[in-house]
C-alpha positions as CSV (number, residue, x, y, z in Angstrom):
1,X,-251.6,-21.6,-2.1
2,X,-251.2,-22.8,1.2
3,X,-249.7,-26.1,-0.1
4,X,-248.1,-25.1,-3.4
5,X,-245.8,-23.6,-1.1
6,X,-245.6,-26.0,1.4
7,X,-241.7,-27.1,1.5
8,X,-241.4,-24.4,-1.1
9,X,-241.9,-20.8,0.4
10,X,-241.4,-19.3,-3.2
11,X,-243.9,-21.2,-5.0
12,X,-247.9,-20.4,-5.5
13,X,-248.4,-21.9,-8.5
14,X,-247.9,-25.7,-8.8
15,X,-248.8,-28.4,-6.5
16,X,-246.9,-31.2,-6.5
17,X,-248.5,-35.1,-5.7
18,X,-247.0,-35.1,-2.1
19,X,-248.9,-32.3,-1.3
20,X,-252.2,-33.1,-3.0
21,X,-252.0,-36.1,-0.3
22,X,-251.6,-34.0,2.2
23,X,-254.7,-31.5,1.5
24,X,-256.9,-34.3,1.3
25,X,-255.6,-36.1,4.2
26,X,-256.0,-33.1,6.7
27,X,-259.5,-32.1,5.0
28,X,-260.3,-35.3,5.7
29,X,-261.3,-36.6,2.4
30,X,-258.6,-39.7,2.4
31,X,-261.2,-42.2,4.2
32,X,-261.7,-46.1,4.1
33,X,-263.5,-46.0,1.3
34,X,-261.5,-43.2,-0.4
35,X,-258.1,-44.0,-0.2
36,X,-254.6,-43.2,-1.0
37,X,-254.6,-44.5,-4.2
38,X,-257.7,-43.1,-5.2
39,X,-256.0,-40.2,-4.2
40,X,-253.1,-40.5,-6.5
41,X,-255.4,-41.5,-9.7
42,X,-256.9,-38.3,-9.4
43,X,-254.1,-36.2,-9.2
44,X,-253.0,-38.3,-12.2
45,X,-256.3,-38.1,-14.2
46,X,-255.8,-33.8,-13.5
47,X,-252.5,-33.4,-14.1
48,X,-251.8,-33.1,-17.9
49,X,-249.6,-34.7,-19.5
50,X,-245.6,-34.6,-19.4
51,X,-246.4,-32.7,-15.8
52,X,-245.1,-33.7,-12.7
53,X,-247.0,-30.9,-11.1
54,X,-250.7,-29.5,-11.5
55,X,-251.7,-25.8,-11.9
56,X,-255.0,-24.5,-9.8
57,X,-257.5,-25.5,-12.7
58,X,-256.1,-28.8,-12.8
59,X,-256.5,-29.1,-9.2
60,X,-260.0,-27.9,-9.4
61,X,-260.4,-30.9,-11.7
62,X,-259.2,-33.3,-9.3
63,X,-261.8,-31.9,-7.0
64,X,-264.3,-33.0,-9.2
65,X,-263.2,-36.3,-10.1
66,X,-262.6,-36.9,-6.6
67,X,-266.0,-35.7,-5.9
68,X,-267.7,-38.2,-8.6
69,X,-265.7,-41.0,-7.7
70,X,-266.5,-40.7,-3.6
71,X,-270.3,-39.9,-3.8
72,X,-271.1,-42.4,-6.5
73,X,-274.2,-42.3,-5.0
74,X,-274.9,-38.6,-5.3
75,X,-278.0,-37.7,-7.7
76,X,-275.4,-35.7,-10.1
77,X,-271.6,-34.6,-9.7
78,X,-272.7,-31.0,-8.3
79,X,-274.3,-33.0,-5.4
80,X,-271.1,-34.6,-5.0
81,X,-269.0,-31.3,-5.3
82,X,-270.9,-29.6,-2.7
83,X,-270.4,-32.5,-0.3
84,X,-267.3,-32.3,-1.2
85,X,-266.9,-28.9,-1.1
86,X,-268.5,-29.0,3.1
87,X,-266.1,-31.9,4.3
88,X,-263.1,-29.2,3.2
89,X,-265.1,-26.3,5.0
90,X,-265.3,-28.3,7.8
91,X,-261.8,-29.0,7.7
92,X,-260.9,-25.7,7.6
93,X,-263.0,-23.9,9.9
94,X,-261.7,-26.3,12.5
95,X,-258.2,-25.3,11.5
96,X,-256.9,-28.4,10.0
97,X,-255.6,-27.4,7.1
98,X,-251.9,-27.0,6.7
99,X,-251.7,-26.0,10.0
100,X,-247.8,-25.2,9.8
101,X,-247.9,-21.1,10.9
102,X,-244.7,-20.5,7.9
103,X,-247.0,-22.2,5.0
104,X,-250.4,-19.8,6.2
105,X,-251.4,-17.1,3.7
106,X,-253.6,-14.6,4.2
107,X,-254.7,-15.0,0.0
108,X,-255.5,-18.8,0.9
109,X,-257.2,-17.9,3.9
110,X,-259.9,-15.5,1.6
111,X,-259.8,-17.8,-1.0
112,X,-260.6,-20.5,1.0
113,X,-263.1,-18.4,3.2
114,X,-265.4,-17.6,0.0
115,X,-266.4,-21.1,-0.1
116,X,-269.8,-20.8,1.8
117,X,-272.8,-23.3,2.1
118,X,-275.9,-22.2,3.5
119,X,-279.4,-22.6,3.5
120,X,-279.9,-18.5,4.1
121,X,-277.0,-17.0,3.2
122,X,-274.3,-17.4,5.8
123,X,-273.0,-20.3,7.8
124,X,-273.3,-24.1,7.4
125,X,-276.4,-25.5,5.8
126,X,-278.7,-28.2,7.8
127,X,-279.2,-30.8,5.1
128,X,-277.7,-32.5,2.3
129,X,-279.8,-30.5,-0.3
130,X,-278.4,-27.2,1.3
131,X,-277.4,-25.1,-1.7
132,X,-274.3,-23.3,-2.4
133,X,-274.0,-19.7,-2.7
134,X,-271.7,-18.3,-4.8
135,X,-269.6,-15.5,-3.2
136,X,-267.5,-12.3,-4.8
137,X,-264.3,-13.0,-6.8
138,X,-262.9,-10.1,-5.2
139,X,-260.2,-10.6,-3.2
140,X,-258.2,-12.5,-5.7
141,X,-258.6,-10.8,-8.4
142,X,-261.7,-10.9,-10.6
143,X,-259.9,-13.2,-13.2
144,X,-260.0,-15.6,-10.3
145,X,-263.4,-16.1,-9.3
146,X,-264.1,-18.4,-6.0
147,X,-262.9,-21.9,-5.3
148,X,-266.8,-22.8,-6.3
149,X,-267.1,-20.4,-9.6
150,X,-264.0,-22.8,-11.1
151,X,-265.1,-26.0,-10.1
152,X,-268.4,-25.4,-11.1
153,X,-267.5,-23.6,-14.8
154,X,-269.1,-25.9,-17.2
155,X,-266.4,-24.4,-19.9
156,X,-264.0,-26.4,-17.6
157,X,-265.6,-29.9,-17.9
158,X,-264.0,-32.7,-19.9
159,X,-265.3,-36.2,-20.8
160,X,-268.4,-37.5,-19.1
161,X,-268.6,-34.5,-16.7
162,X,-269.1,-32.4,-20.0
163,X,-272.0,-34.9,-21.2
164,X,-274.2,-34.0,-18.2
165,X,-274.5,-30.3,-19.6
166,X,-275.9,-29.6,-23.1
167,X,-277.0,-26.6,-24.9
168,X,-279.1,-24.6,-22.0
169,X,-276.0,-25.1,-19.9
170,X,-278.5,-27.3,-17.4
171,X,-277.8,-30.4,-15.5
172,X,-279.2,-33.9,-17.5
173,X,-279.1,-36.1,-14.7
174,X,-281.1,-38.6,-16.9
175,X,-279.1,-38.6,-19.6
176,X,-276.8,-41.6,-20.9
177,X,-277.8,-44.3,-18.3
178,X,-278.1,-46.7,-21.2
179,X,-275.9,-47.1,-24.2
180,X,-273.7,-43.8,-23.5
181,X,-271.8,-43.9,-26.9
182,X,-274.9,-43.1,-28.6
183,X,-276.8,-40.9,-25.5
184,X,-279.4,-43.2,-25.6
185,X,-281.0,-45.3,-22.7
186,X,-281.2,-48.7,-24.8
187,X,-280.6,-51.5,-23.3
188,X,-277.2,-52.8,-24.3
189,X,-277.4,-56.8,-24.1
190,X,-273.8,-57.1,-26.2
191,X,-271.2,-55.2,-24.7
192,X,-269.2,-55.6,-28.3
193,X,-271.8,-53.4,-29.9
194,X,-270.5,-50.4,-27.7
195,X,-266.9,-51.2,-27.2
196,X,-264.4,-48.4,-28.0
197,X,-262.0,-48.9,-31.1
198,X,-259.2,-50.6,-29.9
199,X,-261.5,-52.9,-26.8
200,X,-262.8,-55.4,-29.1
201,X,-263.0,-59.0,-28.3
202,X,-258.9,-60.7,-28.2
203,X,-256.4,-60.8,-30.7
204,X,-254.6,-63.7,-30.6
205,X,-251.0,-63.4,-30.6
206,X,-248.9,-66.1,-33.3
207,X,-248.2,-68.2,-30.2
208,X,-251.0,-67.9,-29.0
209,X,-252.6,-69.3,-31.6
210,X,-250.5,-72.0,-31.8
211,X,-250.4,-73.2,-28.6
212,X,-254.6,-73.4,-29.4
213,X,-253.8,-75.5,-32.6
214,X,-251.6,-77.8,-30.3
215,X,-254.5,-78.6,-28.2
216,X,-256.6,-79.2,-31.2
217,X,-254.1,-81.8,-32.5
218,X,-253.7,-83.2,-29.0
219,X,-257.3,-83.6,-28.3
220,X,-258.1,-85.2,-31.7
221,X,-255.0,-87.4,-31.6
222,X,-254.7,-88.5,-27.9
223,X,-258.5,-88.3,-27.1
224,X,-257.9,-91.0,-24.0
225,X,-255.9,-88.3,-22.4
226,X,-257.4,-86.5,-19.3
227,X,-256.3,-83.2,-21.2
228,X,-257.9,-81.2,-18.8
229,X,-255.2,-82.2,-15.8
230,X,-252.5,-82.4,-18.1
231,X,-252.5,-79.4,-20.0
232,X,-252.1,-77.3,-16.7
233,X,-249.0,-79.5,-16.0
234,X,-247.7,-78.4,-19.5
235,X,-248.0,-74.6,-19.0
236,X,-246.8,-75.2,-15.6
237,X,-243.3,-76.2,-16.4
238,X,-243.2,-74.0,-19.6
239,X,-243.6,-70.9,-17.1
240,X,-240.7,-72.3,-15.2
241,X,-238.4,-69.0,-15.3
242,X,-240.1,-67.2,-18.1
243,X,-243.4,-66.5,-16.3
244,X,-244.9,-65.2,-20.4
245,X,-244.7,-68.4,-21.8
246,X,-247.1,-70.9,-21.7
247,X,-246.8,-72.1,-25.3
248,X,-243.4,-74.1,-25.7
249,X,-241.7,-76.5,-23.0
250,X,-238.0,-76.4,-23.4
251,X,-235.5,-79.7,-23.1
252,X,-234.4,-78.4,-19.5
253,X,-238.1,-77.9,-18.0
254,X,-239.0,-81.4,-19.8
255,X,-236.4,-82.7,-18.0
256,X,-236.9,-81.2,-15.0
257,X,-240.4,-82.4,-15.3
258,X,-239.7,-85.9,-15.5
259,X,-237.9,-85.6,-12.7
260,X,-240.3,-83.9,-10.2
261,X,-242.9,-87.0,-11.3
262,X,-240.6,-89.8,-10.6
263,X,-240.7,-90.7,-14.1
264,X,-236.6,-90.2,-14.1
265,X,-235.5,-93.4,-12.3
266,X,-234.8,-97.2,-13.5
267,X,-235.3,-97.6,-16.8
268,X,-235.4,-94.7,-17.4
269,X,-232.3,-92.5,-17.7
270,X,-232.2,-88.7,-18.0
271,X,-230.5,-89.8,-21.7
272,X,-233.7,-91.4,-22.1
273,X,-235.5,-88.5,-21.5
274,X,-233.2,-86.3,-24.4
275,X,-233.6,-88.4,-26.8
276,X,-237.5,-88.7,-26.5
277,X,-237.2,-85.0,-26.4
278,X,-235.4,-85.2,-29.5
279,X,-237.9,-87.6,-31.3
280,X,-240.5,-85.5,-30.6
281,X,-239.3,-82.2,-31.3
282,X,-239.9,-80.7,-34.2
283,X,-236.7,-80.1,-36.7
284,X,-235.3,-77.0,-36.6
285,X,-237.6,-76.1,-33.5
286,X,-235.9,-75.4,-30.1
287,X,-238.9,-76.3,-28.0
288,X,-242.1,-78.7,-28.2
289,X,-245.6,-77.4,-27.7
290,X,-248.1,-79.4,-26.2
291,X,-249.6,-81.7,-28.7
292,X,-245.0,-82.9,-28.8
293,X,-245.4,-83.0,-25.4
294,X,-248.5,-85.8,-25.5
295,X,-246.7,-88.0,-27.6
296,X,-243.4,-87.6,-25.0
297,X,-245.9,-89.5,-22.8
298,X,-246.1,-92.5,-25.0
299,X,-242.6,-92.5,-25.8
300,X,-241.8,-92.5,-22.2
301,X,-244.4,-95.3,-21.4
302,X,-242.9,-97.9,-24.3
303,X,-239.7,-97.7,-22.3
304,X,-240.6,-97.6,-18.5
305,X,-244.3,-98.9,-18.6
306,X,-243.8,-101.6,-21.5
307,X,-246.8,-98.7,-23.5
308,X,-249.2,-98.6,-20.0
309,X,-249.9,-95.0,-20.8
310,X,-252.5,-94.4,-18.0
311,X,-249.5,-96.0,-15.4
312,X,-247.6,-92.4,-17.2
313,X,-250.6,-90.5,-16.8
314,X,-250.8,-90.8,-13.4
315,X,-247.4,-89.9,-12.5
316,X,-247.3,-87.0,-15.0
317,X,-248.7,-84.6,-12.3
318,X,-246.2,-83.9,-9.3
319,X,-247.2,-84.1,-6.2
């Protein structure tokens, strides 16, 4: 509540993104290897959907994703909430949090305050296994329950955090280290065989699978061609304002071309140059793919190389 109504005196309900940051800034959660954007993608994995603001559930969610992603190496998540859970103590105890005197509430402070972690049953515990105890819901309301009640209601879970907990309500901390679409601990040598619908291997796209038949015809027609150093010079100059395409070279970027290599000088003119486009070009086509592009080069060495197409070769690639 504290920072629900942070800028906003009236409101104890929804907590905005801005304010999220702030909590786990001053609880000391934002660290090098916790960061502001990891941050932000669990305020975004909590909030739902259309929101621009989370309710306290949904913030108790991003608790627990926060707490999963931060202490990967925690035997289970409720290892990681409760070391979550004593890095926000800490915080508050030392009187970090939201420390602006019109923003206090007495309901945060005994909200807050029921989060207790001890070894006997009051204070801080010793170790890293030091349980929590679950405190009253009074105080709040007993619809409300403790900061630890919510984030630890299995009911609440979603996703993999509800796979850890089957029909006894107990923690599998051995479960699904394998193949987790079928809850099984195979050994999965073919990531395909477990692939959500939708993550398959790549569709090729209509020019995509062109611009792979132009290489075909390229390599099988101009096999003396280092294809390997050229075909990067291709996609080079077809990316030339339209950073998407790597497919079709246009008469502009062909020109453009032969005039970064040199080749556009002496014998050959840059009229030259459009009407070898021309030959080339496919009719009724706008722009040559790659395979047009390789015979260019032969076109292009007949009238400034009298047909030395390795003397073209070499100059194809600017410098």
């Amino acid at each position: 509540m504290r920072y629900t109504s942070f800028g906003d005196k009236t409101n104890f309900e929804l907590l905005d993104s801005k304010s999220f940051l702030k909590f786990c800034k001053e609880s000391g959660i934002v660290t090098k290897t916790w960061t502001v954007t990891d941050v932000d993608l669990a305020y975004t994995k909590a909030k739902g959907k259309g929101e621009k603001r989370i309710r306290y559930d949904e913030f108790c969610e991003a608790l627990i994703i926060t707490a999963a992603g931060k202490y990967k190496t925690a035997p289970t998540v409720d290892d990681g909430v409760k070391a979550l859970l004593r890095v926000i103590m800490d915080a508050f105890q030392a009187g970090q949090l939201c420390t602006s005197s019109s923003t206090r509430s007495d309901a945060a402070d005994a909200d807050v305050s029921r989060l207790q972690i001890s070894d006997s049953g009051s204070g801080m515990g010793s170790g890293p296994s030091a349980p929590i105890r679950r405190a009253s819901s009074s105080g709040m309301g007993s619809s409300a329950g403790s900061t630890f009640d919510r984030l630890n209601d299995e009911s609440t879970f979603t996703g993999q955090y509800r796979e850890r907990f089957e029909g006894d309500k107990t923690t599998n901390t051995t479960a699904f280290i394998g193949n987790t679409n079928t809850k099984t601990n195979e050994k999965v040598d073919d990531i395909s065989q477990v692939l959500r619908p939708g993550k398959g291997p790549e569709v090729l796209t209509p020019a995509r699978k062109k611009a792979l038949t132009a290489l075909q015809a390229a390599q099988s027609n101009y096999p003396e061609l280092d294809h390997d150093t050229l075909q990067p010079v291709f996609i080079r100059y077809c990316m030339f304002g339209d950073k998407n395409n790597q497919e079709l070279l246009d008469s502009k970027n062909f020109l453009k071309w032969g005039k970064d290599t040199g080749l556009v000088s002496g014998r050959l003119t840059t009229t030259d140059m459009d009407l070898i486009y021309t030959k080339v070009k496919q009719k009724g086509e706008r722009r040559i793919n790659y395979s047009e592009w390789c015979a260019s080069l032969y076109l292009i060495a007949d009238k400034k190389c009298a047909g030395d197409i390795q003397s073209v070769v070499a100059s194809a690639v600017p410098q």
